[in-house]
C-alpha positions as CSV (number, residue, x, y, z in Angstrom):
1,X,32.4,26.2,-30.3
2,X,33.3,24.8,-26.8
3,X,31.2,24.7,-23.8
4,X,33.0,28.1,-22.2
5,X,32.3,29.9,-25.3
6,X,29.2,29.0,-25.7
7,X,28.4,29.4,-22.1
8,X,29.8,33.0,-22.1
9,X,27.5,33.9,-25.3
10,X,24.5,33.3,-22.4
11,X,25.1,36.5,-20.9
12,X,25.7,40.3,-21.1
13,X,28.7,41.6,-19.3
14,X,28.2,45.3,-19.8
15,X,24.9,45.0,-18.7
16,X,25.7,43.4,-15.5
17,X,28.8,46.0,-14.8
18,X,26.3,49.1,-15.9
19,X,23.5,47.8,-13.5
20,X,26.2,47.8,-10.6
21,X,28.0,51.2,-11.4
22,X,24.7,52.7,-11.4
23,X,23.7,51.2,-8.1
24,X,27.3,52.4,-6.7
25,X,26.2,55.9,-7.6
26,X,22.5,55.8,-6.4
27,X,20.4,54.1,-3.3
28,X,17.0,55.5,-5.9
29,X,18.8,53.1,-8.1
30,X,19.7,49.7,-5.6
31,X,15.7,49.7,-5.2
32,X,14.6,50.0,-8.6
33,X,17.4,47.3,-9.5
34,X,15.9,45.0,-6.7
35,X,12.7,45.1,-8.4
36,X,14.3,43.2,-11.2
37,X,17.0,40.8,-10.3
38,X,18.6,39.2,-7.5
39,X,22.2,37.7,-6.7
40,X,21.8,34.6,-8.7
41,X,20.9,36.4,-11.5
42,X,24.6,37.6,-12.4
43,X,26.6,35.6,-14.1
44,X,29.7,36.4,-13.1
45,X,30.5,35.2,-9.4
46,X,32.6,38.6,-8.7
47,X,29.5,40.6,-10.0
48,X,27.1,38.6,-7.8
49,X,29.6,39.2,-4.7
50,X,29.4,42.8,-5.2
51,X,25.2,42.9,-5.7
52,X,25.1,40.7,-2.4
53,X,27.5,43.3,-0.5
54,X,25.4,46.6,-1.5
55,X,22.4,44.4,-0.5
56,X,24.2,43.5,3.2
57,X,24.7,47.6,3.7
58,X,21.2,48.4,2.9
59,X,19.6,45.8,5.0
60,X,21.8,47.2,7.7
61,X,21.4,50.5,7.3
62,X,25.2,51.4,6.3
63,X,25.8,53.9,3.7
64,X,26.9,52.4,0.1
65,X,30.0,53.7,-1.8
66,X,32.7,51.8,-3.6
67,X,34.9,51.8,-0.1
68,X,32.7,50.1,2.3
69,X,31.5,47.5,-0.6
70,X,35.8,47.2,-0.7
71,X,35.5,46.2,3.7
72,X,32.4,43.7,3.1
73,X,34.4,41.8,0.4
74,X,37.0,41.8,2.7
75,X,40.0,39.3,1.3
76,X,38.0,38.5,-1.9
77,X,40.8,39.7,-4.3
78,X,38.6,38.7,-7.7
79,X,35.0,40.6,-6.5
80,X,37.9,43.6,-5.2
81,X,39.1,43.6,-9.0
82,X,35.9,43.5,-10.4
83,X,34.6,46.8,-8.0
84,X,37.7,48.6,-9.6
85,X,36.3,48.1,-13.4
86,X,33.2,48.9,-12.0
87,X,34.1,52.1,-10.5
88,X,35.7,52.9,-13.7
89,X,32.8,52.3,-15.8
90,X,31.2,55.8,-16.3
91,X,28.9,55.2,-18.7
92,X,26.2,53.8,-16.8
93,X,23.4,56.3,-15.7
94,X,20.7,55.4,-12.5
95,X,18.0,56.4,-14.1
96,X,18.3,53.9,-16.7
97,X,19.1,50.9,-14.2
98,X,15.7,49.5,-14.9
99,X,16.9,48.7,-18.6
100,X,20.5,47.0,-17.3
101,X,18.9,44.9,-14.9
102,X,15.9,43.4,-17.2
103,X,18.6,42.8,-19.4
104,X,20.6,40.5,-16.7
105,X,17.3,39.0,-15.7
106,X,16.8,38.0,-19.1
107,X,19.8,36.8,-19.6
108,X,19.8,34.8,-16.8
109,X,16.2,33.2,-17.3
110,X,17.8,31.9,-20.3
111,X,19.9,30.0,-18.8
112,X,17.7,29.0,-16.6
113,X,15.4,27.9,-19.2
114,X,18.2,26.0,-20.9
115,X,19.2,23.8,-17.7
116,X,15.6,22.9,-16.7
117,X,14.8,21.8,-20.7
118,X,17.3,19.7,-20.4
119,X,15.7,17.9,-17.7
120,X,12.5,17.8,-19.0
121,X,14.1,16.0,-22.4
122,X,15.8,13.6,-20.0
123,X,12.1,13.1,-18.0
124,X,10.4,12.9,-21.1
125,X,12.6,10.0,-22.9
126,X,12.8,8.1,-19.1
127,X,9.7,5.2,-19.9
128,X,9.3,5.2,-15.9
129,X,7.6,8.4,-15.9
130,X,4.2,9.1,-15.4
131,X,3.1,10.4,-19.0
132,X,-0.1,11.6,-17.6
133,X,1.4,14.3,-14.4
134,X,4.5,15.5,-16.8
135,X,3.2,18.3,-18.3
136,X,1.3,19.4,-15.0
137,X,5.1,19.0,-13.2
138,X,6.8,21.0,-16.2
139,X,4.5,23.7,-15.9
140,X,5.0,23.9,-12.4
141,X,9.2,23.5,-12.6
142,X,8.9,26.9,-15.5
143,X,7.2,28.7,-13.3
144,X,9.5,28.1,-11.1
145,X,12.7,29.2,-13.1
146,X,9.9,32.4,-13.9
147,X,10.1,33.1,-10.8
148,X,13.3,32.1,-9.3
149,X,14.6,34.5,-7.0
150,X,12.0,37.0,-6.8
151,X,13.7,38.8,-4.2
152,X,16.7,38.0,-2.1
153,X,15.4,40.9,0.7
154,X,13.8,40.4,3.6
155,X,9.8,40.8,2.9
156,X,8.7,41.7,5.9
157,X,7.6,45.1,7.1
158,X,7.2,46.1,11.2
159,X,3.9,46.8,12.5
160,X,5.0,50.7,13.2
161,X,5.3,50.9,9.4
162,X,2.3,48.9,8.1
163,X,0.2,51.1,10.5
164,X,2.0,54.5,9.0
165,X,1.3,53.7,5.6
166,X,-1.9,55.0,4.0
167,X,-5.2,53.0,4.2
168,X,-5.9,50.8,1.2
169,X,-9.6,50.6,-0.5
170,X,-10.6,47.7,-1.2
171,X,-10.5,46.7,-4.6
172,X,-14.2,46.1,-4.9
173,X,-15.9,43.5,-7.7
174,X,-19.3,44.3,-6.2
175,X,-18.9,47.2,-3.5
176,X,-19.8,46.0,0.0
177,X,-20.5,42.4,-1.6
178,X,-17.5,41.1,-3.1
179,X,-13.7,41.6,-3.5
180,X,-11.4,40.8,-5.6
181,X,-10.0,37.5,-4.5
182,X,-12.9,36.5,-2.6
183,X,-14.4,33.0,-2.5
184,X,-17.8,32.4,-1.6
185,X,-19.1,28.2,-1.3
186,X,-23.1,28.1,-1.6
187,X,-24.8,25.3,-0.2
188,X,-28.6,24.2,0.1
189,X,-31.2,21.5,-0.7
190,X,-31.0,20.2,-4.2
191,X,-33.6,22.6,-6.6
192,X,-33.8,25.7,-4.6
193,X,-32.0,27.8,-7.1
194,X,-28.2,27.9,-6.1
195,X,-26.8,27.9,-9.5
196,X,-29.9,30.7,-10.7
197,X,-28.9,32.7,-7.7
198,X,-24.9,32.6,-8.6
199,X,-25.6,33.1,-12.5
200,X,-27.7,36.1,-11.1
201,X,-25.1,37.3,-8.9
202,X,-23.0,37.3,-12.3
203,X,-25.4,38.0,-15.0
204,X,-26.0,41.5,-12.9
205,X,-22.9,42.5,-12.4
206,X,-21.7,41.9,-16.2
207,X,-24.9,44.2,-16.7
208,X,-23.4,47.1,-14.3
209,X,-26.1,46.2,-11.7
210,X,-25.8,45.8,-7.8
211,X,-27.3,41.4,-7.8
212,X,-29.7,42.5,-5.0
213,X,-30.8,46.3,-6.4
214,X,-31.0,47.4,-9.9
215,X,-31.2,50.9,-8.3
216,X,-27.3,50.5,-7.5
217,X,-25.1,50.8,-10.5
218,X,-21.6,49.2,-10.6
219,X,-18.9,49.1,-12.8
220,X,-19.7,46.5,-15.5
221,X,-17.6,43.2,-14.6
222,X,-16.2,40.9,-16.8
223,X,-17.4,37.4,-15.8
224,X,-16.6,33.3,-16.8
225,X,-19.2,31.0,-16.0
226,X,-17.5,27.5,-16.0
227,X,-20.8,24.8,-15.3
228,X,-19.7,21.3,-14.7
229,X,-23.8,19.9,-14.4
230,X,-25.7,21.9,-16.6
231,X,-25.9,21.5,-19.9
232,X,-26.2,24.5,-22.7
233,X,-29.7,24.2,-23.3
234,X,-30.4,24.4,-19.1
235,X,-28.1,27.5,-18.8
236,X,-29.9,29.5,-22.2
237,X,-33.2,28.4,-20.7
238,X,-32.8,29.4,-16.8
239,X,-30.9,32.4,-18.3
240,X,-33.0,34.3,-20.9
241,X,-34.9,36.2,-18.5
242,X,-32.1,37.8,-16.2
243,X,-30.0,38.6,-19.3
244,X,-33.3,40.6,-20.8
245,X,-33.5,42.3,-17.0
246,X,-30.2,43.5,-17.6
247,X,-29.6,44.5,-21.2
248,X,-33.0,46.7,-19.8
249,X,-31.6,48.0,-17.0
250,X,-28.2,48.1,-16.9
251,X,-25.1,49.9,-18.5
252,X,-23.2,47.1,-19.3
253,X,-23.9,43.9,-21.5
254,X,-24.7,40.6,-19.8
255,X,-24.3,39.4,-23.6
256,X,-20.9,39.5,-22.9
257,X,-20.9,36.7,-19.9
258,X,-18.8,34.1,-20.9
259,X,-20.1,30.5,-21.0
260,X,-18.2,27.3,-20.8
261,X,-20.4,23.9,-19.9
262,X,-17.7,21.5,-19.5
263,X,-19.8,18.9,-17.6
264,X,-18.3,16.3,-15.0
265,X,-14.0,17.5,-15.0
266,X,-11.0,16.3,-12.7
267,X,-8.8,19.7,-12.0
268,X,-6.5,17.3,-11.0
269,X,-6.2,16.5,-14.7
270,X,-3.8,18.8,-16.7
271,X,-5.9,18.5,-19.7
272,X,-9.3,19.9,-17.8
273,X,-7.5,22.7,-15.3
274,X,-5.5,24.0,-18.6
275,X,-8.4,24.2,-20.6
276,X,-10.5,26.5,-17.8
277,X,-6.6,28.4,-17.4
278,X,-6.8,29.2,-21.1
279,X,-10.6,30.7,-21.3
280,X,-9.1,32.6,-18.2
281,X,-6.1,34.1,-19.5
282,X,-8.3,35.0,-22.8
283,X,-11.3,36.7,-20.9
284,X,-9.4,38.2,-17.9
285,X,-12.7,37.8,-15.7
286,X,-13.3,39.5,-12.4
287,X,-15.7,36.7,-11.4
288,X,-15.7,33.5,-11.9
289,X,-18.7,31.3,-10.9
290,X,-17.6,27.6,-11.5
291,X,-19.1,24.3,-10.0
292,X,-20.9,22.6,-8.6
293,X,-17.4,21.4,-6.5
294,X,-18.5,18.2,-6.7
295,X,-18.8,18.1,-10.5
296,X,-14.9,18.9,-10.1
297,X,-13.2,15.9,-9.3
298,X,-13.9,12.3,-9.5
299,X,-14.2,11.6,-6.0
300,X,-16.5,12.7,-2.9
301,X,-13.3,15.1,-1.5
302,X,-14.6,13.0,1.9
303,X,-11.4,13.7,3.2
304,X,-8.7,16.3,2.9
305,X,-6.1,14.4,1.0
306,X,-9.2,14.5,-1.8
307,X,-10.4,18.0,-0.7
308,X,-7.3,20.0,-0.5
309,X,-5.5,19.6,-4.1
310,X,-8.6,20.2,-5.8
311,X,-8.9,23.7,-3.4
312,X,-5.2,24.3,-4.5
313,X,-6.5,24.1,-8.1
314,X,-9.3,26.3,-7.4
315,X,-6.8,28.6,-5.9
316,X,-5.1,28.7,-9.4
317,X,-7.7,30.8,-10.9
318,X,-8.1,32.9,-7.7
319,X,-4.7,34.3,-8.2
320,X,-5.7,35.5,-10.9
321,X,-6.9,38.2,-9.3
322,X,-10.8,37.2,-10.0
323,X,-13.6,36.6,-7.1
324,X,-14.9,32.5,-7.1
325,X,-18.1,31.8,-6.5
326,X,-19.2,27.8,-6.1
327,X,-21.7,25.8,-5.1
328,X,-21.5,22.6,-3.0
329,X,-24.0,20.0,-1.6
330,X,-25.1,20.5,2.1
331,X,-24.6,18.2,5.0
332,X,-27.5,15.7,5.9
333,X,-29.9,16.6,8.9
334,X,-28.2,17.3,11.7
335,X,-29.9,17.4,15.4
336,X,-33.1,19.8,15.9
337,X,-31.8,22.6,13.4
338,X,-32.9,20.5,10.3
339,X,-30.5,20.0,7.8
340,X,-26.7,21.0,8.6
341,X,-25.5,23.6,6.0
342,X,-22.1,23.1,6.2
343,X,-20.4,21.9,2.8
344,X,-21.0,17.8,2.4
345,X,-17.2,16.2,2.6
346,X,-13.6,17.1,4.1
347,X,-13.8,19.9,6.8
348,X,-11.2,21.8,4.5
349,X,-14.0,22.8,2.7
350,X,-15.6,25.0,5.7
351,X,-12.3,26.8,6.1
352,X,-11.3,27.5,2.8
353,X,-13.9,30.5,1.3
354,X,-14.2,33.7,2.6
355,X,-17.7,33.4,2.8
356,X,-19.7,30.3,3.1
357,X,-24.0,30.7,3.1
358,X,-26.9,28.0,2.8
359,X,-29.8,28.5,1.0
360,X,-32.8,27.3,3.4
361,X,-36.2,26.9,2.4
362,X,-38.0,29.8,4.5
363,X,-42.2,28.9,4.4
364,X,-44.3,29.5,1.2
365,X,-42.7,28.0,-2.2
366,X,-40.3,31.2,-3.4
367,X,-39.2,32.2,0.1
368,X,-35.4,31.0,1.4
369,X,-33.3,32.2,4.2
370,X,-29.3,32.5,3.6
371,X,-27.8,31.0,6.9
372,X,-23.9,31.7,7.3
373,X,-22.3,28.4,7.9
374,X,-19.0,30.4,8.8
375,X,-18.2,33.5,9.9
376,X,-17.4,36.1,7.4
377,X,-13.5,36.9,7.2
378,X,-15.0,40.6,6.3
379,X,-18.0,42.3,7.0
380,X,-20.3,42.2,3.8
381,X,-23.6,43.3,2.7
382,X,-25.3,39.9,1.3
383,X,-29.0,39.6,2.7
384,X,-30.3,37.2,5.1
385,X,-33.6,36.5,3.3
386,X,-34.5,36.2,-0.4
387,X,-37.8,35.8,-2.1
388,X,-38.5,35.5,-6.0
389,X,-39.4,38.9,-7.6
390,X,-42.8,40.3,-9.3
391,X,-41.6,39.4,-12.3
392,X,-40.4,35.7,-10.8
393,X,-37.1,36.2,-12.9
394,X,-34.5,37.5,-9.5
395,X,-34.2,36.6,-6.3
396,X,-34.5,39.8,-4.1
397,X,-33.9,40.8,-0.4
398,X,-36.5,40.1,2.1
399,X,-36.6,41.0,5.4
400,X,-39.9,39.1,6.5
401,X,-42.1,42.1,6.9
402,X,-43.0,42.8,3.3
403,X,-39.9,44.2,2.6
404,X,-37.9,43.7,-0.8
405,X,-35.3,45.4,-2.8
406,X,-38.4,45.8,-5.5
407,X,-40.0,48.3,-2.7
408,X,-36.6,50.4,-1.4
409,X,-33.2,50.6,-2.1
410,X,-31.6,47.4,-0.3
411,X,-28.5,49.1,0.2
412,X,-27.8,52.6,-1.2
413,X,-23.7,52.6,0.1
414,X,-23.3,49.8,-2.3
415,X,-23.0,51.8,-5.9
416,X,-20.1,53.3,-7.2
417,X,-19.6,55.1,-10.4
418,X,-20.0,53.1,-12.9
């Protein structure tokens, strides 16, 4: 078999000329198609002329039919010859344009797939290359050929029709507290329960529990607890008691929190980022507490050449569509406020969460104060002042005047059906 034949065994004609005779007959059908494939995604140069011309007359707003396709290609005598099998073809039907064009896509990620092995068997036999950030680069290059040519359209919208479309709820984790996609960084002074209060934050929410009112129920979240500092028999000690308040309580099962104590990583390394990838893609969590961010990498992310990969890496497992919760060392003292609360390192750390809040001792031994190093992108409903519980096993709200979630309901707009 020579390279043409084997080349032309890479692709589906019919498929491509059925996905272009049904957009021909059908504008329902152009955006349905567009939702699949793009102009690079035909194999045929003719077929791709034609794709790219129907696009052209939608973007300007130009009725589509096979005549004023004909005027865009212009002189193109081969894409004009193709548009006249196409407008013979009258098999294809609109409604089924979603099958055509996967099959073109597929085809075509093929032979993507094919080219870009190719370069990885060259990469991989070249003794020049660094063993160690391959498979981390190869990842990266097939998620590129995944997602080559999402869409060939302009993406954006005007302002007249983002404000005519309907309002969008948010997609709440915790209602008023957390979003999906959010990223919260925790700082304070070293034993004043920032990793407890996180675990809480998760431990309660896996149990169908609003973290600051067990009188609010939630919908049960799935949640992966990634420690780098503690080890398992830390985590099952400090642990016990919130898991017992929620199996009590609750309507979901904190039983079902996954734990992973991986202690000091690099996410830098593909070895340590793929192994936290693979407990995600497994558990599908909606939060994710992992840290401390300093456990994380191997240096002091003092500057934001160190600071900013290991973010982007951390933004990995954002996209997953999960909330992040961390926590991070504080700054040293800092003037006549006492310690500074802001993250210890690069300043990309300050501007990178959503929400960033310090835990500060507040008086008696039990007692802190949350102070916002940031501003909040969103307005949230996480208290200013905690105290431990009765029963010594939550932190609760605290307003200073003998008030605590434990007394009245901290914030009753925060449930949802569970």
């Amino acid at each position: 078999m020579n390279d043409h034949e084997q080349d032309e065994r890479l692709c589906d004609i019919p498929s491509e000329i059925a996905t272009l005779s049904a957009c021909l007959q059908s504008s329902s059908a152009r955006k349905e198609a567009k939702r699949h494939i793009t102009a690079d995604d035909f194999h045929i140069p003719n077929h791709a002329a034609i794709w790219s011309a129907m696009s052209h007359l939608d973007r300007d707003k130009q009725p589509v039919d096979p005549m004023s396709v004909r005027l865009v290609l212009g002189s193109d005598a081969y894409a004009i010859q193709a548009l006249v099998q196409i407008m013979t073809n009258q098999i294809a039907v609109p409604d089924n344009v979603a099958v055509y064009a996967n099959n073109v896509r597929g085809w075509a990620t093929r032979r993507r797939l094919i080219v870009m092995a190719a370069k990885v068997a060259q990469s991989a036999r070249n003794p020049d290359v660094d063993a160690s950030g391959l498979s981390s680069a190869v990842a990266a290059q097939f998620a590129a050929v995944r997602d080559a040519g999402d869409n060939e359209d302009i993406q954006s919208i005007t302002l007249a029709e983002l404000l005519a479309s309907p309002d969008d709820e948010p997609d709440w984790v915790i209602p008023q507290l957390l979003e999906r996609r959010d990223r919260l960084i925790l700082t304070g002074g070293e034993g004043l329960g920032k990793s407890f209060l996180l675990r809480q934050v998760a431990i309660m929410a896996a149990s169908g529990l609003d973290p600051f009112d067990p009188l609010v129920k939630i919908r049960p979240a799935k949640v992966l607890i990634v420690d780098c500092e503690n080890s398992l028999r830390q985590v099952k000690r400090k642990s016990r008691a919130v898991v017992r308040f929620g199996e009590h309580h609750g309507t979901g099962n904190p039983g079902h929190v996954n734990l992973l104590c991986t202690g000091r990583i690099d996410l830098l390394r593909d070895k340590d980022l793929s192994t936290i990838h693979r407990e995600i893609d497994a558990i599908q969590p909606d939060i994710i507490v992992i840290g401390p961010i300093y456990a994380m990498s191997p240096k002091a992310l003092m500057t934001d050449d160190d600071a900013v990969p290991v973010l982007a890496a951390l933004d990995t497992m954002r996209e997953t569509g999960a909330a992040l919760l961390m926590e991070a060392h504080a700054g040293h003292a800092s003037g006549a406020d006492g310690r500074n609360f802001r993250p210890r390192g690069s300043a990309s750390l300050m501007g990178w969460p959503e929400f960033g809040y310090g835990m500060k001792p507040a008086g008696a031994s039990g007692y802190a104060d949350l102070v916002p190093w940031r501003g909040d992108r969103d307005a949230r409903s996480w208290p200013t002042a905690l105290r431990h519980s009765n029963d010594g096993i939550r932190w609760v709200p605290h307003d200073g005047r003998g008030y605590t979630a434990e007394s009245a309901s901290w914030s009753p707009t925060r449930g949802m059906s569970a």
